[in-house]
C-alpha positions in Angstrom: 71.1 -0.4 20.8 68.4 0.1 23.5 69.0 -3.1 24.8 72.7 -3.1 25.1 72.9 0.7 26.8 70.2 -0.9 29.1 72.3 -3.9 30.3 75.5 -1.5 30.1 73.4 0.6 32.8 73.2 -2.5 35.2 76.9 -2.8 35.3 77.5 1.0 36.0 76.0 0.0 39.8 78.4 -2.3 40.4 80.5 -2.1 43.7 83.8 -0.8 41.9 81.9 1.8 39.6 79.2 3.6 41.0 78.3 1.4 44.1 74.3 1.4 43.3 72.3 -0.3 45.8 68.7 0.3 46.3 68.0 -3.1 48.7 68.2 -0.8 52.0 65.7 1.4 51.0 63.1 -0.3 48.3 64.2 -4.1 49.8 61.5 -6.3 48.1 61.2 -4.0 45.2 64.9 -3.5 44.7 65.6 -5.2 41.2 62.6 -3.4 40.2 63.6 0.2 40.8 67.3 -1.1 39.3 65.1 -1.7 36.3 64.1 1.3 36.0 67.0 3.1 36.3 68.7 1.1 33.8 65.9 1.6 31.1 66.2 5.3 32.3 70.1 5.2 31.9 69.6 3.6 28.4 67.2 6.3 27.6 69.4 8.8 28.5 72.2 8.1 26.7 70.2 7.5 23.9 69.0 10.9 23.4 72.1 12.7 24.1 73.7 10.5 21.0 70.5 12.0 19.3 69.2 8.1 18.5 66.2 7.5 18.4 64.7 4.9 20.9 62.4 3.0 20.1 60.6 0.2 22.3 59.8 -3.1 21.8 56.3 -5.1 21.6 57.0 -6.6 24.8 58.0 -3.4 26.5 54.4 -2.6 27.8 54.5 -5.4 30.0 57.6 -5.1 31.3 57.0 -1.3 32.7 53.8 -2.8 34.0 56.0 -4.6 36.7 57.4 -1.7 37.8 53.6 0.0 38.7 54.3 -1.5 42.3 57.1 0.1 43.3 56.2 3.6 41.7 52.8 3.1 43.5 54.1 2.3 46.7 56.6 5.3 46.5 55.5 7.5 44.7 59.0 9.7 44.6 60.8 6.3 43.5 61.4 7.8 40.3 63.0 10.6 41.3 65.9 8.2 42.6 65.7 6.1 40.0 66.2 9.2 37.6 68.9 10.7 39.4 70.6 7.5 39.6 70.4 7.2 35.7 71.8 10.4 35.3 74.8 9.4 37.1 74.9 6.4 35.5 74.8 8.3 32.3 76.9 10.8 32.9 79.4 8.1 34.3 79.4 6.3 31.0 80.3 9.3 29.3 83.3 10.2 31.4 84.4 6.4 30.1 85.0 7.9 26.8 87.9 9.0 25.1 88.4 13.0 24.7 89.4 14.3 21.5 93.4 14.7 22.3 93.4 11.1 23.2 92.6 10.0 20.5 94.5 12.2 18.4 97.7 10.8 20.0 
């Protein structure tokens, strides 16, 4: 499930969604910090549907690549949080409310 909410949070920065595009300000670590907003956004969602999330064996090294960027700028993961939780917060507006799906 981790997996899938974390390639779902990719396609939330697309231009006709959300319009997430961190090349102007992180430019050679760019698909890093959209990494780590989309493990973030998976994360999210995760615990607000109260599921438990938890990480693969090979998940170690693949937050290792992201030490760079969260080195180099340190307040990178404040943007990449925030852009989770619109991401998150976008994916649950997708849903259905209750009355539509009563009709």
């Amino acid at each position: 499930m981790g997996t899938l909410l974390h390639e779902a949070g990719h396609a939330t920065g697309a231009k006709h969604r959300l319009d997430r595009n961190f090349a102007g300000r992180f430019k050679r670590d760019s698909l890093a910090i959209e990494e780590i907003c989309a493990e973030l956004t998976a994360s999210f969602v995760l615990a607000d549907l109260g599921i438990a999330h938890h990480p693969r064996a090979d998940h170690a090294a693949y937050v290792a690549s992201w030490l760079r960027v969260l080195t180099d700028d340190p307040r990178a993961i404040f943007t990449a949080a925030s852009k989770a939780q619109a991401a998150a917060d976008w994916m649950h507006a997708q849903q259905p409310q209750p009355e539509e799906l009563a009709a």
